[in-house]
C-alpha positions, 0 to 999 in steps of 0.5 A: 500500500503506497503513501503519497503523504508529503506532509507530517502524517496528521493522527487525529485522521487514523484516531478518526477513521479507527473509531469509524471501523470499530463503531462502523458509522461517522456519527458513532465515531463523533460521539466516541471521540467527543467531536462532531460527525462532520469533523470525524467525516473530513478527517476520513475523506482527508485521510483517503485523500492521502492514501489515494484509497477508498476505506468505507463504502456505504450500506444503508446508514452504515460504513463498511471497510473496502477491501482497502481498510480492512488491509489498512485497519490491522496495522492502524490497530497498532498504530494507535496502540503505540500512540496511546502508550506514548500519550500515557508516558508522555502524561506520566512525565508532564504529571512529574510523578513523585512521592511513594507508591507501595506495590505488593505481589506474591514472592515470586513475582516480587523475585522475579517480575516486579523488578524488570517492570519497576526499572522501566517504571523508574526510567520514565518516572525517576522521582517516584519511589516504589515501595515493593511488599512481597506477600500473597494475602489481599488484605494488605489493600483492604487496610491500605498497607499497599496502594497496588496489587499483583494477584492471580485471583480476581478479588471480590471485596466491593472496594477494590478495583481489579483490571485482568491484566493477562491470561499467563502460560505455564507449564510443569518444570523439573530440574535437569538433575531430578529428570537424569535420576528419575526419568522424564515423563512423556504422557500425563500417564507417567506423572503418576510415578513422579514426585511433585513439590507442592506450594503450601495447599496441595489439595488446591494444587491438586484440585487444580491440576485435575482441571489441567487434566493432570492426575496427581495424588497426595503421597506424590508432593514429597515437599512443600513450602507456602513460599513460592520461591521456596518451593522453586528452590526445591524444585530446582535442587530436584526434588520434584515436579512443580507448576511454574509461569513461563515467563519466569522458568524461562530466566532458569536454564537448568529447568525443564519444561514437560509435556509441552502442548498437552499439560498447558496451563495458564492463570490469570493476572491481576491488577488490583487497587483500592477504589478510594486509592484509584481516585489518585491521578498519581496511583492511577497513572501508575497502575495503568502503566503497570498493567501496561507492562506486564501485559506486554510481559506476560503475553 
């Protein structure tokens, strides 16, 4: 697709032929976009005009995407992605964040996650401090011990506010050791004569591999520990099996991912704030931004 644009190319042209696609008609787009529907048309036509391409076609009242903006609109999607996270840094810098912001998540994001996430956060607002609590309780929001949370259940207390920031892939690890003394499994059979690590609550384990379609049973979790990251060390000193994200296992060369495509598993991510704390441009801002890059992580 040519562009014949010799000036600066205009955004509020995509923003407006974006909003078009996705509510298919000019005066929808208007309202979407807080503009009139005759705005939203010139821009449309403005932005045909320096395509050299027709992007609607009228049925009836309605718009529909020629061939032409159908090609067009999976690349103005991104388009617009990216100029929306720019305009929210841009925003976060103009608001010259400062002060505290408490973040609290389970141990092993806190470990593993948070502090990748927090050195983008720190580079494009320097002055703010972040405050990291590792725990894996929600009351710590409910008694304003932390102002964000990284959780893996949607909470159901009225008073928070909770965005699902990303369904995250996980899989079973083992340590390289553990596999050379034991062998490594090739069915969800073979399981069954495997030790497994277990993360505090083994019937919730247990009751949540069997929704994985994995069958597992008691005597088989020779070791436990509450603490993920405990239990990550048991694990990688071979003393079993155990569900890990992903995007963590990956930072660890010495684990091993089993039965890749037939015990997937994912688990929800979370972002939870109080709704009285959501109110705060400060704490606002940095909870969409934190959603921002985690869902960038984790997908």
């Amino acid at each position: 697709m040519q562009n014949r644009m010799d000036t600066p190319f205009d955004w509020s042209r995509m923003h407006a032929f974006l909003a078009t696609a996705e509510t298919g008609s000019l005066s929808a787009a208007a309202r979407q976009l807080g503009l009139t529907q005759p705005t939203v048309g010139r821009q449309v036509s403005a932005l045909e005009e320096e395509l050299g391409l027709a992007l609607f076609e009228r049925s009836g009242r309605a718009l529909r995407l020629t061939d032409a903006g159908q090609d067009l609109l999976s690349d103005a999607k991104i388009m617009g992605e990216a100029a929306n996270r720019i305009a929210l840094i841009a925003q976060g810098r103009a608001q010259s964040l400062e002060g505290v912001v408490r973040v609290t998540a389970s141990d092993m994001s806190s470990t593993y996650v948070l502090p990748d996430v927090l050195l983008r956060l720190r580079s494009m607002a320097p002055r703010l401090r972040v405050d990291v609590i590792a725990a894996n309780d929600i009351r710590d929001i409910l008694a304003r011990e932390a102002d964000i949370a990284v959780r893996h259940v949607r909470p159901t207390e009225p008073d928070l506010i909770a965005r699902l920031v990303a369904d995250a892939p996980a899989h079973l690890y083992a340590s390289k050791d553990y596999l050379s003394a034991r062998g490594k499994p090739e069915t969800p059979q073979e399981l069954a004569s495997h030790d497994f690590v277990g993360m505090g609550d083994d019937d919730r384990l247990i009751a949540a591999f069997e929704q994985w379609d994995i069958r597992v049973n008691a005597a088989q979790f020779t070791t436990s520990s509450a603490n993920g990251s405990t239990a990550w060390a048991l694990a990688r000193k071979g003393f079993g099996i155990v569900p890990m994200s992903d995007d963590i296992a990956r930072g660890f060369p010495d684990m091993v991912r089993l039965l890749g495509g037939v015990t997937d598993i994912t688990f929800p991510v979370w972002l939870v704030t109080h709704r009285d704390l959501h109110t705060s441009r400060r704490i606002r801002l940095v909870f969409d931004l934190l959603a921002d890059m985690l869902q960038d992580r984790m997908t």
